[in-house]
N, C-alpha and C positions, 0 to 999 in steps of 0.2 A: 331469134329464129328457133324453128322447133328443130330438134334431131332428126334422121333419118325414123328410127325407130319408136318415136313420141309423136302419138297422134293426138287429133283435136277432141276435148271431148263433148263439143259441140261443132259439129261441120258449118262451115262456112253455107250461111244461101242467101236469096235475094230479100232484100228491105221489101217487104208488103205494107209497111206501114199506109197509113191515111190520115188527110186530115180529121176525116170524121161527122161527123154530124154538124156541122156551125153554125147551122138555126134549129136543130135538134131539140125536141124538151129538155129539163133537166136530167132524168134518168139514162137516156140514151149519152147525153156527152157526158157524165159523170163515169158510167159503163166504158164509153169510148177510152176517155182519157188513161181510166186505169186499165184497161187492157193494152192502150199501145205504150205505156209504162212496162208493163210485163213484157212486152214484144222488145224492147227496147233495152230490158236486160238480156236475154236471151241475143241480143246480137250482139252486145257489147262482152260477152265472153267466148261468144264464135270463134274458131281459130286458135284458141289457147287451149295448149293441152294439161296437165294435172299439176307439174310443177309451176309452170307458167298462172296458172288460177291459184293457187296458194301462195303465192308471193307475195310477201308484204313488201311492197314497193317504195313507202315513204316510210322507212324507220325513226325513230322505234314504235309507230302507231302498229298495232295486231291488224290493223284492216286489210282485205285482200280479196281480190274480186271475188275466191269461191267465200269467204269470208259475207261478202255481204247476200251471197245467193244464200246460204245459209239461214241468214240472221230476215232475210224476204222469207224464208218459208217460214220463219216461228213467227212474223208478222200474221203475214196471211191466215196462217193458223189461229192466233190467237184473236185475231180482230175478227174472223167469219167461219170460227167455230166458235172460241171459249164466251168472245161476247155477244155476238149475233145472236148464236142458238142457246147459247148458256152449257156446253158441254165442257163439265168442271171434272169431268173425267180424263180430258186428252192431257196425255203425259208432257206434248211435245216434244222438240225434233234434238236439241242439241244444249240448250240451257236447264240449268240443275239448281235449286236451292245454292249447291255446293259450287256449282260451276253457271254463275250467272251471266257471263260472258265465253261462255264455250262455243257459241257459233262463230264468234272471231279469232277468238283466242286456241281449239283444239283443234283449227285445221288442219287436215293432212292429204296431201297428194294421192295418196293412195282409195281416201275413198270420194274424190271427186265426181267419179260418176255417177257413183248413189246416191251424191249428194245433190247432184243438179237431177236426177231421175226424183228422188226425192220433194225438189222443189217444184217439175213437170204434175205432178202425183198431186199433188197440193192443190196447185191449182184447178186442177180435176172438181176437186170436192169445192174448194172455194168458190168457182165462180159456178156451178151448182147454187150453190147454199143462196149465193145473192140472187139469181136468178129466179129462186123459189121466193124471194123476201122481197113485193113488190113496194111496198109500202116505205116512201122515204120521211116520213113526219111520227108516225106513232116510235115510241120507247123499243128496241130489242127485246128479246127476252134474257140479256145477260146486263153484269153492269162492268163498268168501268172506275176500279178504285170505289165503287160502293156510288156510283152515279147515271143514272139511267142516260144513255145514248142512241140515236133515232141511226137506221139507215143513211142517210143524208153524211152526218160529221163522221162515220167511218169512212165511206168511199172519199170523200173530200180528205179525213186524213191520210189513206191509205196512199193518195196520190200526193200527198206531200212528204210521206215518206219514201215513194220510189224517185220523186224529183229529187230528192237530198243527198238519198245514195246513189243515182244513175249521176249526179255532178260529183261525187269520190269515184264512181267506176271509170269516169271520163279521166282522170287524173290517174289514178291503178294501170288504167291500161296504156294512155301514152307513157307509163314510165316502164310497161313492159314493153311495149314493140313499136314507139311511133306511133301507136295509133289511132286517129282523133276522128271524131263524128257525131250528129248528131242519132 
């Protein structure tokens, strides 16, 4: 339970989610699906305030709910900037040569709010970027490990990697406060 004086640093609201499009083309459920992935983190850390999101719940793994909001924005970033558009300029958010696991690992309660305004901000630009990139069969303009990649196997990956970690946030969170949901 939080303190008196420990707020949420995302307020609790209503599930909007949808099913979606279910006879949709492929662009639309592909869109659908990894949007209410993103929806679906944003609730699953509603109600927890900064100590509470930097927990690492299952010792001695570094994972941590703000931990994996973190490690979603150097995703996003690097899947719908560095290799969508090929922007070999973006520094990134929290992993370093030096600290290649710093989105898990340099957590700190203190800037949980920037850190989830941060992943807010991201998504800005992100789904931008797909929005403007209609085309799910031709090549990106970036590559991956030196191998060209289509619109298509990103969003398809992308939504396997928020399924993967929204089943570790699902664990993160009931082992901070009881609390289970899809």
């Amino acid at each position: 339970m939080m303190g008196r004086s420990e707020a949420a640093v995302v307020a609790e609201y209503e599930d909007l989610r949808t099913n979606g499009p279910m006879t949709g083309d492929e662009r639309s459920v592909l869109d659908h699906w990894l949007d209410l992935y993103r929806d679906t983190l944003m609730l699953k850390i509603a109600g927890l305030d900064a100590d509470q999101l930097a927990r690492r719940s299952v010792p001695p793994s570094a994972m941590s709910p703000l931990g994996i909001v973190r490690h979603l924005t150097e995703v996003e970033a690097y899947w719908l900037r560095v290799v969508l558009l090929d922007e070999q300029d973006f520094p990134g958010y929290y992993c370093t040569t030096a600290r290649p696991d710093g989105d898990f690992d340099d957590v700190d309660p203190a800037s949980a709010v920037s850190d989830v305004a941060a992943y807010r901000a991201e998504l800005v630009t992100t789904r931008a970027n797909t929005a403007a990139w209609a085309d799910l069969v031709s090549p990106v303009r970036g590559l991956r490990n030196g191998e060209p990649v289509n619109l298509r196997w990103i969003l398809v990956h992308l939504i396997e990697e928020y399924a993967r970690h929204l089943g570790q946030m699902d664990l993160l969170r009931e082992a901070i406060d009881g609390r289970t949901g899809y």
